[in-house]
N, C-alpha and C positions, 0 to 999 in steps of 0.2 A: 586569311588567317588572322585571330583574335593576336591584340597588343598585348604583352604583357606587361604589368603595372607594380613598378617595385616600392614603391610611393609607402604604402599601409605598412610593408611588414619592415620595411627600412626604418620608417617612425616605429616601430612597437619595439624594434630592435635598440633603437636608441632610447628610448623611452625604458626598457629594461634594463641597459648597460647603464643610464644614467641612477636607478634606482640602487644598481650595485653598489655601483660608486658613493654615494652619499650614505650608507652606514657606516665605509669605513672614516669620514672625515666624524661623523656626529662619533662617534664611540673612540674616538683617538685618544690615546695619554695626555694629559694636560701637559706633560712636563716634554712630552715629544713628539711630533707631530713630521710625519713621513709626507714630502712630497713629489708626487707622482711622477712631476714632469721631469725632475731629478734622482728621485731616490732617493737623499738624502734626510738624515733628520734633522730636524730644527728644536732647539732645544730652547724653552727662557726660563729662567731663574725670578720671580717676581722681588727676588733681595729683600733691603728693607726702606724704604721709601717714605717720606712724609710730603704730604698733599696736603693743602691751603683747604679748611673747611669752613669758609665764611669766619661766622663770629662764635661757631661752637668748637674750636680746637683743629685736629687736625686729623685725617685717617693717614693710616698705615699699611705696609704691604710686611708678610713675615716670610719667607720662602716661597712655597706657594698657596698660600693664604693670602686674599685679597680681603680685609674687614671692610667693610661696606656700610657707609654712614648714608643716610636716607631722609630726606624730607618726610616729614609727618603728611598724610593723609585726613584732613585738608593741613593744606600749607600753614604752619607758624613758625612766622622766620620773620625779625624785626619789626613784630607789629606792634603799631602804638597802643601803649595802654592809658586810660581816665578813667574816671569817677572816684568810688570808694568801692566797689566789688569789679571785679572781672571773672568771666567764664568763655573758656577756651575749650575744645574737645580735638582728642588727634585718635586714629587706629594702631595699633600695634598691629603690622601685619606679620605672618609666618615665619620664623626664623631672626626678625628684628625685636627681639627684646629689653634692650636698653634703651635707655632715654636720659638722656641730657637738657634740663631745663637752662635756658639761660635766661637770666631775668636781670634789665639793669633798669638802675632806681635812682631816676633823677630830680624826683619829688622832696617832700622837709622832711617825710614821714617813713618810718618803715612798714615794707609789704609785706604781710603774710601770704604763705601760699600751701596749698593744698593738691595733690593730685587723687584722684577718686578714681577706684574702677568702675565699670558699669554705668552709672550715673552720679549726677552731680553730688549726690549728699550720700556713693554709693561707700565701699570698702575704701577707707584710707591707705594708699600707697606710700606717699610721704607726708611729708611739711617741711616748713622751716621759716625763714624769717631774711629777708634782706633789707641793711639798713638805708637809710636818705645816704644817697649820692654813692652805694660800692652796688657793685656789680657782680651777679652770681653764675657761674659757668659749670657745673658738676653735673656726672653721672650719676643721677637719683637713687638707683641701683645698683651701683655697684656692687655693694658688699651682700647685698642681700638676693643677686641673681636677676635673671632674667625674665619678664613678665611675662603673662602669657598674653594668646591674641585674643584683642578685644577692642573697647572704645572706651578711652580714657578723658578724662578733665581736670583740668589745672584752672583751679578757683583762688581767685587774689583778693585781700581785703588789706582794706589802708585805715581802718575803722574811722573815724571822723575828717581827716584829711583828705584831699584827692591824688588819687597817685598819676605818677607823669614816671614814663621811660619807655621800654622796647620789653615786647616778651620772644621767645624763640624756641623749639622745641625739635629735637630731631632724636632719631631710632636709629642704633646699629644693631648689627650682629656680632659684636663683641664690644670690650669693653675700650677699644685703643681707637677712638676717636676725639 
């Protein structure tokens, strides 16, 4: 008499049960989340929380709303600036619309700066002006909303002078970074 072999459908069996299982964990309530082994729910409140964000401020948690501040896409995060022009590019990617430029200025001279969409001499986002030795930290955007996704550049001129300091650029999805 032939063995019989429980092997295949014991795997397909758990192979099915386990696929059960993992809708209800991906589609659970943020706010409540049922566990199996106990039945119980598990509930967290994200409150309201301040988090250490380098040298651009700080993110926040509001209920449960997590804002989520971001490195730019390539990284500008305290890099050194020279000469008399600089050109930086970052992405704005989906959902991350704001930007915060930080620029500090430890040259004689003050930096002008530019941000461009599309390219370098594209649609003007901002400007502004930082003088020798103050330091600039603001959401570029603020008042004016949230960018859309694309490839952006922050162009600096020091016109005759060379400029010396740090550039820094990061993207949230709200404005409380």
């Amino acid at each position: 008499m032939k063995k019989k072999h429980f092997i295949a459908p014991a795997l397909a069996l758990g192979l099915i049960g386990g696929a059960i299982a993992v809708p209800s964990a991906i589609f659970a309530d943020s706010d409540a989340v049922t566990d199996s082994a106990t039945s119980s729910a598990v509930t967290q409140d994200a409150g309201t929380t301040a988090v250490p964000n380098d040298h651009v401020g700080t993110a926040t948690t509001t209920g449960d709303h997590v804002i989520t501040p971001n490195a730019t896409t390539p990284r500008i995060e305290n890099r050194p600036i020279s000469g008399t022009t600089y050109l930086a590019d970052f992405d704005i990617k989906a959902n991350y619309g704001y930007v915060r430029l930080y620029l500090k200025n430890t040259g004689k001279k003050p930096i002008s700066y530019t941000i461009n969409q599309g390219s370098p001499g594209g649609r003007q986002k901002a400007s502004g002006s930082v003088g020798a030795g103050e330091t600039y930290s603001e959401i570029v955007n603020e008042s004016s909303g949230p960018w859309s996704v694309g490839t952006f550049y922050v162009n600096l001129t020091s016109g005759s002078a060379p400029m010396e300091g740090q550039l820094g650029v990061r993207i949230s999805t709200d404005t409380n970074f």
